[in-house]
N, C-alpha and C positions, 0 to 999 in steps of 0.2 A: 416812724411817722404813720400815723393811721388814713386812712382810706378818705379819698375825697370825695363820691360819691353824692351826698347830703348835702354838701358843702358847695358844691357846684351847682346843683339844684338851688339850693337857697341865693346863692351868688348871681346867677342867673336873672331873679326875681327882680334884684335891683336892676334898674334899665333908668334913662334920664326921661323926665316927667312923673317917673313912677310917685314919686312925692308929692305930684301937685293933690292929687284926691283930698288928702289928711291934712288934719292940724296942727298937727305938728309931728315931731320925726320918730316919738316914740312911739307914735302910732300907726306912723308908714312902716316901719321896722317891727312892730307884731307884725301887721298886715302879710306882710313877707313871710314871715316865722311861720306863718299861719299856714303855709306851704307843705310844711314838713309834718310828718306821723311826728308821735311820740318820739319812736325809735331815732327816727332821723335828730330830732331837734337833739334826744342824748349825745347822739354821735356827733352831731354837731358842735354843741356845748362844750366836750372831751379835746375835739381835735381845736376849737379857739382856745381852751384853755393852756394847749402843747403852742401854740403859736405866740401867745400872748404870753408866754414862761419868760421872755428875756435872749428864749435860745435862737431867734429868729430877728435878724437882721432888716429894717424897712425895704431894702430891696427884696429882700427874699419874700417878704410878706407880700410886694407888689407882685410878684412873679406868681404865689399860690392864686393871688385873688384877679389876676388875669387869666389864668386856669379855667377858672369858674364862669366864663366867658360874660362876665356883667360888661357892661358900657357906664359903670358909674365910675369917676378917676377921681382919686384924692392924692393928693401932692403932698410930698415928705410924710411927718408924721399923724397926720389924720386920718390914714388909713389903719393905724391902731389902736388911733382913739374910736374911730368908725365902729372896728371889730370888738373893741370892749364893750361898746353900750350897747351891739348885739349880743355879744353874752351874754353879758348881765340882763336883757329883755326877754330872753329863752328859761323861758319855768314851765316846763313840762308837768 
């Protein structure tokens, strides 16, 4: 498992309201992105892609991303669809 670090940081970003600003969520989700170096977004990008492999169970996934001390909650599985379309938004 790699380092959480970046991931906590980013995770952090999301807070409730944080969304109202933007027009939609792809671009509340750079907004976020936009948090992180270079470096961080790579490390970032690396350790959702170890998450998102299959190898990681939704509770498990809830327990990293409460880690990350965000105040955003997705219920069952939309917290991996969450973390994939921040993947996929993360192009260093």
């Amino acid at each position: 498992m790699q380092e959480f670090g970046a991931f906590k940081v980013l995770a952090s970003a999301f807070f409730q309201g944080s969304e109202k600003e933007y027009a939609d969520q792809t671009e509340w989700i750079r907004s976020r992105i936009a948090f992180l170096n270079a470096a961080q977004q790579s490390e970032v990008k690396a350790l959702l892609d170890e998450l998102l492999s299959g190898n990681y169970s939704d509770d498990q996934l809830h327990v990293i991303w409460k880690e990350g001390k965000s105040c955003y909650l997705f219920p069952g599985k939309n917290l991996r669809v969450f973390l994939a379309v921040v993947r996929d938004a993360i192009d260093f």
